[in-house]
C-alpha positions as CSV (number, residue, x, y, z in Angstrom):
1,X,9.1,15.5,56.7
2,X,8.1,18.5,54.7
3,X,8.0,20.7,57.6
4,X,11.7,21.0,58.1
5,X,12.3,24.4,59.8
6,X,15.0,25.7,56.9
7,X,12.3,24.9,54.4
8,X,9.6,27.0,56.3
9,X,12.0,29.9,56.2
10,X,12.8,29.3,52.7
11,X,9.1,29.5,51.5
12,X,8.1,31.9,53.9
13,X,6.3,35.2,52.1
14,X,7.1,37.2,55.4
15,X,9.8,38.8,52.7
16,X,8.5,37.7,49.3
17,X,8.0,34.4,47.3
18,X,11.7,33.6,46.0
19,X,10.8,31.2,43.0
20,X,14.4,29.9,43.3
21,X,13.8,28.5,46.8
22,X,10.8,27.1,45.5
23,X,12.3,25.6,42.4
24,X,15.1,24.3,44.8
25,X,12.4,22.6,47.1
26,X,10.8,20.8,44.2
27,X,14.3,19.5,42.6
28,X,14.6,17.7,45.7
29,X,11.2,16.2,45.9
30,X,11.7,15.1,42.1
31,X,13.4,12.2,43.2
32,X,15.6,12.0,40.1
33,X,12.6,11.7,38.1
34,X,12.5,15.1,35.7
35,X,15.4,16.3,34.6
36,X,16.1,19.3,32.1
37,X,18.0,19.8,28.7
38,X,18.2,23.1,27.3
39,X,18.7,21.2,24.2
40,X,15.7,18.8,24.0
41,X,13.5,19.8,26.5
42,X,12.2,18.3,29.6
43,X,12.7,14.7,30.4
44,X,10.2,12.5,33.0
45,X,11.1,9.1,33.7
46,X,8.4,7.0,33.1
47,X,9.6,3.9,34.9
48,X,10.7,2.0,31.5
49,X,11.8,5.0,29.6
50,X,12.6,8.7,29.9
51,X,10.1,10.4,28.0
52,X,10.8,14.3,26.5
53,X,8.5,17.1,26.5
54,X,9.3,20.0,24.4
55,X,7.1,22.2,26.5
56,X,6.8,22.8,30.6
57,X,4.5,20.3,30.6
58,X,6.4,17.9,32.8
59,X,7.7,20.5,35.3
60,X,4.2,21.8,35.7
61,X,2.7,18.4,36.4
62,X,5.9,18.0,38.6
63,X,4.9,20.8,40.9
64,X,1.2,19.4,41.2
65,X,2.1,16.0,42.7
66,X,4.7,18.0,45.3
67,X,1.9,20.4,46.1
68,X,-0.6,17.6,46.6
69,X,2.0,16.0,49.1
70,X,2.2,19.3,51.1
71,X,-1.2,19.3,50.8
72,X,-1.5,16.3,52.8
73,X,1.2,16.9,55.2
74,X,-0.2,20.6,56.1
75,X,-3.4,18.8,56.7
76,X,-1.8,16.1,59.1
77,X,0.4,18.6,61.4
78,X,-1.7,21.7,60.4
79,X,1.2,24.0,59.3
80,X,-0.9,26.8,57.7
81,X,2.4,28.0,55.9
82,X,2.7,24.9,54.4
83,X,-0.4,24.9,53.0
84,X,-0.2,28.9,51.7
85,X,3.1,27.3,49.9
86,X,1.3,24.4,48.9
87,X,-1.0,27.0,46.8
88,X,1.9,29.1,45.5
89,X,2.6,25.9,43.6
90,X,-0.6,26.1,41.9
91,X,-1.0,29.2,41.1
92,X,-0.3,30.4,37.3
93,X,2.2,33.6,37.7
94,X,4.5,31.5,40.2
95,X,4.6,28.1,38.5
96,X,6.2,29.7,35.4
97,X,8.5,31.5,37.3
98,X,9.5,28.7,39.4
99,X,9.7,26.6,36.0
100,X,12.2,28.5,34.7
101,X,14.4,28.6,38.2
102,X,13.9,24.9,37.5
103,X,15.8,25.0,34.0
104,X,18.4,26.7,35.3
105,X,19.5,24.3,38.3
106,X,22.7,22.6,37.7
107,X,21.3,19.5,39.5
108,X,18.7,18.5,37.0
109,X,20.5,19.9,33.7
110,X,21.4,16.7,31.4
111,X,23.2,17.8,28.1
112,X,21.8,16.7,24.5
113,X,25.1,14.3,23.9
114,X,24.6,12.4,27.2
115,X,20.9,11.2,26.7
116,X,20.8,7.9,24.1
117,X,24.5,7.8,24.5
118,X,24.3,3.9,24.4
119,X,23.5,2.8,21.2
120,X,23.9,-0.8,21.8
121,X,20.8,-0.8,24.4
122,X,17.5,-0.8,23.0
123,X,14.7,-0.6,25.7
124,X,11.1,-2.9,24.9
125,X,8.2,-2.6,27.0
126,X,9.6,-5.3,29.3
127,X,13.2,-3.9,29.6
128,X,16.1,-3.3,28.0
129,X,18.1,-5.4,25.7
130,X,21.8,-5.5,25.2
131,X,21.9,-6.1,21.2
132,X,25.4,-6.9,21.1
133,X,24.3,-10.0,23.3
134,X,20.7,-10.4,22.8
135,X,19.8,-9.9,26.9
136,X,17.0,-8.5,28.3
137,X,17.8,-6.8,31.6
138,X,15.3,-4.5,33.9
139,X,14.9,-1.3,32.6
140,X,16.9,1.8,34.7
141,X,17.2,5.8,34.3
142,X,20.8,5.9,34.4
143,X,20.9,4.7,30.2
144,X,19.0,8.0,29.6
145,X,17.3,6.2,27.0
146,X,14.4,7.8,25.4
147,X,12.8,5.3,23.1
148,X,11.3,2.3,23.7
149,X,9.4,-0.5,21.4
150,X,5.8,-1.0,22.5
151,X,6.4,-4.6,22.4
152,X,8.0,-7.0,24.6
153,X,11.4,-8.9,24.1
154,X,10.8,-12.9,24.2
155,X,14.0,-14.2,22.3
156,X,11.8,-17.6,21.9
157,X,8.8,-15.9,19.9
158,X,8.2,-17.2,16.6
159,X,7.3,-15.2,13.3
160,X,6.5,-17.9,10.8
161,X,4.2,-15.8,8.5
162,X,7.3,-13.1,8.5
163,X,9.9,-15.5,7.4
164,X,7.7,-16.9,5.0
165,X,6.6,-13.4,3.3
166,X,10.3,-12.9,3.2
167,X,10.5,-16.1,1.2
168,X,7.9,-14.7,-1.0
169,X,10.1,-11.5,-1.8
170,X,13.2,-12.8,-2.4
171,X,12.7,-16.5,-3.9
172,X,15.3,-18.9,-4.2
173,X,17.9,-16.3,-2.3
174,X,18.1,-17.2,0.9
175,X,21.4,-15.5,1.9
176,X,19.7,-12.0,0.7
177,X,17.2,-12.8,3.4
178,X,20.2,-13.0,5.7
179,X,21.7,-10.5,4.7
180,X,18.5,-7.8,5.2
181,X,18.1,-9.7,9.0
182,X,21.7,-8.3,9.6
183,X,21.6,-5.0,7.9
184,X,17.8,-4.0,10.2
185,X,19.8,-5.8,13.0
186,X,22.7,-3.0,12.2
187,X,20.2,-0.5,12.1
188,X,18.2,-1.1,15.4
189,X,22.0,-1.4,17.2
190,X,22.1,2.4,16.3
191,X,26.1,2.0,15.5
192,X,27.2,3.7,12.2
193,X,30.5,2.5,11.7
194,X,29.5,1.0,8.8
195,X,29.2,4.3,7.4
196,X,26.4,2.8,4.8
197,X,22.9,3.0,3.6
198,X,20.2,1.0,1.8
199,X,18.9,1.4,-1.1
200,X,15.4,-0.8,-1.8
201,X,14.4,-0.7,-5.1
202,X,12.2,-2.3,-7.4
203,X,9.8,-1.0,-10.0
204,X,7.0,-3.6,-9.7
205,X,4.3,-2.2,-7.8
206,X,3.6,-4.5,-4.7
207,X,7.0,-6.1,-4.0
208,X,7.1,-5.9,-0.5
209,X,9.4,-2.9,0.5
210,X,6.4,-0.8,2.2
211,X,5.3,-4.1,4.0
212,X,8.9,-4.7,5.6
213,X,9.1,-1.2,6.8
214,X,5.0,-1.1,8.3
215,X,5.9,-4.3,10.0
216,X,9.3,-2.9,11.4
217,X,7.4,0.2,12.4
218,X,4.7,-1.8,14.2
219,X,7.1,-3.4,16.6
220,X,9.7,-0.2,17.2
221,X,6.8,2.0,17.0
222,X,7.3,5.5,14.2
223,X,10.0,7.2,16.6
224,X,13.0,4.2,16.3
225,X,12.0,3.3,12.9
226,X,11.3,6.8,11.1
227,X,9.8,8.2,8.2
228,X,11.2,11.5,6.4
229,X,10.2,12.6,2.9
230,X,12.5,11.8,0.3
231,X,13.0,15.1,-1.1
232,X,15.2,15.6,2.5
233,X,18.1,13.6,0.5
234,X,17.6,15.2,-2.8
235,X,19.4,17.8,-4.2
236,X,17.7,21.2,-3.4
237,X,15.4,19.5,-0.7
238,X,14.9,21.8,1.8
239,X,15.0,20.1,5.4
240,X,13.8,22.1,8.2
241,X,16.6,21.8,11.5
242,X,13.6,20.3,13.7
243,X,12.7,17.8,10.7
244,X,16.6,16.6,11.9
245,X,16.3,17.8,15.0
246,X,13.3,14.5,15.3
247,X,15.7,11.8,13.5
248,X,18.3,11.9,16.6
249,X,16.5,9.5,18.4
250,X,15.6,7.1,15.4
251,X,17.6,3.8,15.1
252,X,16.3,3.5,11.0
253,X,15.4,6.2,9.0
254,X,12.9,5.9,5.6
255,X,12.5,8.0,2.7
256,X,10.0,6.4,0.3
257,X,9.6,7.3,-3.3
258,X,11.8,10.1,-4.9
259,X,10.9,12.0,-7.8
260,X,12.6,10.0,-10.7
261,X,15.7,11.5,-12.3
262,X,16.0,13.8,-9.4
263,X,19.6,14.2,-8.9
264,X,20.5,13.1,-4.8
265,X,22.7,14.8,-2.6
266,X,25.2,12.9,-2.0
267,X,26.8,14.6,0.4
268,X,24.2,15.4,2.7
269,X,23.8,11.2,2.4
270,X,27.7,11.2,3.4
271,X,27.5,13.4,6.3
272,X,24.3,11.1,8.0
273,X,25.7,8.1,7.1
274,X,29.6,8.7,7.6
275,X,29.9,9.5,11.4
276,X,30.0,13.4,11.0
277,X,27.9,15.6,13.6
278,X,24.6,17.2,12.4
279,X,23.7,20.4,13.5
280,X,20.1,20.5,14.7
281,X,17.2,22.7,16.9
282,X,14.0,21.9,18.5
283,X,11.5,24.3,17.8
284,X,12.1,27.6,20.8
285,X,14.9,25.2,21.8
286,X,19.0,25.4,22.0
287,X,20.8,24.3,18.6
288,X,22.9,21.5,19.3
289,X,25.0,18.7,17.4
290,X,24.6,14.6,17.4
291,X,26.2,12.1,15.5
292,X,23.5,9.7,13.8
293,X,22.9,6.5,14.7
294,X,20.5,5.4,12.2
295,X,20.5,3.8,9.2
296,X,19.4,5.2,6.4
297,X,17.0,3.2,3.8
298,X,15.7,4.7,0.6
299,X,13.1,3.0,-1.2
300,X,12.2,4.0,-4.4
301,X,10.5,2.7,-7.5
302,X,13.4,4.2,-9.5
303,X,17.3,4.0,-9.0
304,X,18.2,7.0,-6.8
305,X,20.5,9.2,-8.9
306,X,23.7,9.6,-7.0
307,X,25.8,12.0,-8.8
308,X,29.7,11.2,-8.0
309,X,30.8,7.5,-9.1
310,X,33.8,7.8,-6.7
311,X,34.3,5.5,-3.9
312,X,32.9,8.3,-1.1
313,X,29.1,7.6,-2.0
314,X,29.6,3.8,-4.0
315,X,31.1,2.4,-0.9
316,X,28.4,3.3,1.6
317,X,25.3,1.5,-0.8
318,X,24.1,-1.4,0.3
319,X,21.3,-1.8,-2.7
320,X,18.7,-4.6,-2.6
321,X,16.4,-5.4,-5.4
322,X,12.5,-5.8,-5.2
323,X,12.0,-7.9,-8.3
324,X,8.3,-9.6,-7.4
325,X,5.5,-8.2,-7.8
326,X,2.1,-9.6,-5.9
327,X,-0.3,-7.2,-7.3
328,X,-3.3,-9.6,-8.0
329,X,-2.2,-12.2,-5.5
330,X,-1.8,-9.8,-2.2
331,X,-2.8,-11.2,0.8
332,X,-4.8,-8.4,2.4
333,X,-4.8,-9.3,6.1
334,X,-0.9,-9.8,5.9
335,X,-0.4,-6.8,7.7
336,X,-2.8,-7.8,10.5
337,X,-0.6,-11.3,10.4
338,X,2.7,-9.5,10.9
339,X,1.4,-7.4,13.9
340,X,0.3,-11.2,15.5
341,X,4.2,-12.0,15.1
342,X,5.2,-8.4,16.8
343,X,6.9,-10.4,19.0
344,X,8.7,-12.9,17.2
345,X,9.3,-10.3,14.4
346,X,11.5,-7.9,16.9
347,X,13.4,-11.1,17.8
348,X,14.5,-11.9,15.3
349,X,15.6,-8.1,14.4
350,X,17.5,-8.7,17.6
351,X,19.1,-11.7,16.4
352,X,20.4,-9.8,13.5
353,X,21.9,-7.0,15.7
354,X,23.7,-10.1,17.3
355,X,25.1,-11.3,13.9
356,X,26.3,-8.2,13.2
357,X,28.4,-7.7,16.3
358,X,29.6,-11.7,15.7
359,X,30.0,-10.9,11.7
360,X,29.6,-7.6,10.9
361,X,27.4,-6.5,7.8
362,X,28.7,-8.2,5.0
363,X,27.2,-8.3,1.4
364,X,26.6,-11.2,-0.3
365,X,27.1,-11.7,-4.1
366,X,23.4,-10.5,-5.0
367,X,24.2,-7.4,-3.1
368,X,27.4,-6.1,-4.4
369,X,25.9,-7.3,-8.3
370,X,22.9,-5.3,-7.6
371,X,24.8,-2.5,-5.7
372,X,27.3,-2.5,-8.8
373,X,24.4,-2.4,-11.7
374,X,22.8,0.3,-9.9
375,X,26.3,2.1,-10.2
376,X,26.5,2.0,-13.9
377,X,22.3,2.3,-14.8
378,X,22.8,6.0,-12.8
379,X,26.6,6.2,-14.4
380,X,26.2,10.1,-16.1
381,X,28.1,8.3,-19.0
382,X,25.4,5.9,-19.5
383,X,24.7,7.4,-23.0
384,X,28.6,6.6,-24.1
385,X,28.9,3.2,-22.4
386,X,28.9,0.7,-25.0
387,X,28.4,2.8,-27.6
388,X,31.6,5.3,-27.4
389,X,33.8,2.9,-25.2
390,X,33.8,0.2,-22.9
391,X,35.2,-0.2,-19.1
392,X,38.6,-2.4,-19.2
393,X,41.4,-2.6,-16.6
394,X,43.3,-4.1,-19.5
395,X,42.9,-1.4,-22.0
396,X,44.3,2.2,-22.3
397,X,43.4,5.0,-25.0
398,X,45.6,7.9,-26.6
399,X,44.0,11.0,-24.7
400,X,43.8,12.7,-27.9
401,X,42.4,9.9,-30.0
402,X,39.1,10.0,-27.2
403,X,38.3,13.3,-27.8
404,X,38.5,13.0,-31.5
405,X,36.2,9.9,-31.4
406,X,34.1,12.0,-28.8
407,X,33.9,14.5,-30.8
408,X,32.5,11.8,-33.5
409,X,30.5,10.1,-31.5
410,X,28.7,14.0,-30.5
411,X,28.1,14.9,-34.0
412,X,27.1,11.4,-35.3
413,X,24.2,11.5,-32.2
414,X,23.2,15.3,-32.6
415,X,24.4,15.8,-28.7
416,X,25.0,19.3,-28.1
417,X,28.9,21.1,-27.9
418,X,27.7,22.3,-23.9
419,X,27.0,18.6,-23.0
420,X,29.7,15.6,-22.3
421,X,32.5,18.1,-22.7
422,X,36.1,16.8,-23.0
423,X,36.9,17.9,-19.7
424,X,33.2,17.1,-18.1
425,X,33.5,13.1,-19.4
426,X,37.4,12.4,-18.3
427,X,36.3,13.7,-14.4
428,X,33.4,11.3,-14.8
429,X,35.5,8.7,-16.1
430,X,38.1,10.0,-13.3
431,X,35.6,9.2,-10.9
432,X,34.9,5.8,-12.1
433,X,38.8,4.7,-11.7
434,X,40.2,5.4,-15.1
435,X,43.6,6.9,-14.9
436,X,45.7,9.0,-16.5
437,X,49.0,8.1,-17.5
438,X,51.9,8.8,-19.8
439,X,54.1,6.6,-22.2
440,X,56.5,7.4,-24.5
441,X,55.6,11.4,-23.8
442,X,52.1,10.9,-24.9
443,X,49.1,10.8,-22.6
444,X,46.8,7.8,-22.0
445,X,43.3,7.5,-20.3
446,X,43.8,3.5,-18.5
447,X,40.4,1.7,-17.8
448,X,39.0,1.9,-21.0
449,X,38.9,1.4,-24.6
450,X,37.2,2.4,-27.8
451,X,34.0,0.2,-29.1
452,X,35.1,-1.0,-32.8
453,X,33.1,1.3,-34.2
454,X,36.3,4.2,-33.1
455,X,38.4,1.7,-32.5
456,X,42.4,2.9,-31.1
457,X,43.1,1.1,-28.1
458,X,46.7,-0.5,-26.6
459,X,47.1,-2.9,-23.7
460,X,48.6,-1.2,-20.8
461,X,51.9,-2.4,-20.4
462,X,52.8,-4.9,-17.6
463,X,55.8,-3.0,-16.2
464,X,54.3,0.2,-14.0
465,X,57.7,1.8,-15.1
466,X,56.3,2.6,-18.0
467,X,53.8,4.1,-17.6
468,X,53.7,7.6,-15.0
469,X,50.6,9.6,-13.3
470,X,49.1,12.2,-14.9
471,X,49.2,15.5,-13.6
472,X,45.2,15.7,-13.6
473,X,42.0,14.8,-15.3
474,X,41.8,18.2,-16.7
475,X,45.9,18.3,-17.6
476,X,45.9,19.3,-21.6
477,X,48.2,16.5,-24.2
């Protein structure tokens, strides 16, 4: 009962409303049902889901249905002080006092790193699912879980239009099709030890890559599977800290259509995708730090244009190519289809989450082609590959000799002195794993050699004795 003697000398006004004594009165009528961050916000359990307000909102509507009870309990043992503190709770000066005693109270505080701390749970409108297993269990507050696909899990549903369209996109490859079931399955688990990201390209209009993602987004809903403007993960883009602040809770993050040539900053890639904290604030809120658990998929009409060709950015791209195009042939109600498989379409997301616990995420021989042709099509040395020299393990050049036929190769193609400079083309080429070593007291460059046209190349010699690191790429003969 509400009309507990300590509580009617707490909320007495005989000395004074004490909004703390009131705050302390709600907490315990909450029923573990609102709790606070100063981080994120309010959080109100909605029975499948916590669900966060940025705002009082929740804390005010908290205090109605406990004044409503007093309400009825003054009415029923007519305790006029109840009632006068049933009104307290209604009235506007108090109930933002009493909200902020509220967001102070160790008993409801929840910190930022503790809410969607389990990353292999994903809650659907019928409960959660373990992804790591595939099972659907009853959904409970403890996983402080804040998102939640409006659809049901039913591991038996059945997308047949889905895997057919998939067919569609990628004809004759069926392990590619495999492979993107694993890779969203890695997504939606929310795990980055991968440390990767997509890249979806394709410069045929209508291949498919926006009707994967509206279909993914249909059954996760905009919050799990996210959108973000490209220029976020371009160099110079200019990401406001609540733009990142919103991408904490997403499982998969998109960025559609870049700017072509528009260099990409590959270490702001590095840091979502490789495990590091981001630093982030809600608007009037705390700043705090999280450690992504999305993926990250770009999809572009044009190849992104990473700028290092080192192992630190190459090793995280998983790149898939759009190569059909079904402008003229669309089928205009396949969207509509796709949401009819909702169902079926999220299982069998969640079957990929399973193969990738079983498997992991591994890349087929489409992938790592692709992956590696994107890596030399945005190579900075394009204009000299082929043409100045070719890539080969087995080949070496005098250092000296390449920047003579660099030199050459300059003049003969009008490229001015401030561009591909001696010391701007051996880091590139540093980057892409050619080595410097020394023989015989003169310096080498290993990995490459001269096209005909400059010819002056020697096979590297089998014994590593003779041969000995460099001291640099920048080290002068």
């Amino acid at each position: 009962m509400i009309t507990d003697p300590k509580w009617q000398a707490r909320l007495s006004e005989k000395d004074g409303i004490r909004h703390v004594d009131y705050a302390h009165f709600c907490a315990e009528r909450f029923d573990g049902r609102l709790l606070f961050s100063p981080h994120l916000g309010w959080l109100r359990w909605t029975g499948n889901v916590w669900e966060v307000g940025h705002k009082q909102g929740p804390a005010m509507e908290g205090m109605t249905k406990v004044s409503n009870g007093m309400l009825a309990e003054a009415v029923e043992t007519g305790a006029d002080w109840l009632a006068e503190a049933a009104m307290n709770l209604r009235r506007a000066h108090h109930r933002k006092a009493i909200a902020t005693e509220l967001e102070a109270l160790p008993e409801l505080r929840v910190d930022a790193a503790q809410v969607d701390a389990h990353p292999h749970l994903l809650t659907f409108a019928n409960g959660i699912v373990n992804l790591d297993t595939g099972e659907l269990r009853e959904a409970y507050p403890d996983c402080l879980l804040t998102q939640a696909a409006p659809v049901n899990y039913d591991p038996d549903a059945a997308c047949p239009r889905w895997l057919q369209f998939l067919s569609d996109v990628f004809p004759g490859q069926p392990e590619v099709i495999d492979f993107m079931q694993t890779l969203i399955g890695y997504g939606i688990t929310g795990h980055n030890r991968e440390h990767a990201f997509a890249v979806w390209f394709g410069d045929k209009g209508r291949n498919g890559k926006g009707t994967i993602i509206r279909a993914l987004k249909n059954v996760f809903g905009p919050h799990i599977v996210k959108d973000v403007d490209f220029s976020v993960f371009e160099r110079g883009g200019n990401a406001h800290t609540e733009d990142i602040a919103r991408m904490r809770t997403a499982r998969i993050v998109t960025a559609s259509e870049g700017s072509e040539g528009t260099p990409m900053n590959d270490e702001l890639l590095k840091r979502h995708a490789g495990g590091d904290s981001i630093q982030a604030r809600h608007l009037y809120r705390e700043t705090f730090e999280y450690v992504p658990r999305y993926l990250i998929v770009l999809l572009s009409n044009y190849l992104p244009q990473f700028q290092s060709q080192g192992p630190a950015i190459w090793a995280r791209v998983r790149a898939v190519e759009f190569t059909q195009s079904f402008a003229g042939r669309e089928d205009r109600a396949l969207d509509d289809k796709l949401a009819s498989e909702a169902e079926g379409i999220a299982a069998w997301c969640v079957r990929g989450a399973v193969r990738y616990f079983q498997e992991g995420l591994v890349s087929p021989e489409a992938v790592s082609v692709t992956t590696r042709k994107h890596k030399e099509a945005v190579n900075p040395l394009s204009p000299l590959i082929d043409d100045l020299f070719v890539f080969d393990a087995d080949s070496r050049v005098r250092r000296s000799e390449f920047n003579q036929a660099l030199k050459e190769w300059k003049d003969a193609n009008g490229i001015a002195r401030n561009r591909f400079t001696p010391q701007f083309t051996k880091y590139r080429l540093g980057e892409s794993g050619v080595r410097e070593v020394k023989s015989d007291g003169v310096w080498h460059l290993a990995g490459i050699r001269l096209t005909p046209e400059y010819g002056g190349t020697l096979p590297v010699p089998d014994s590593p004795a003779a041969l000995s690191s460099g001291p640099g790429i920048f080290g002068a003969e």
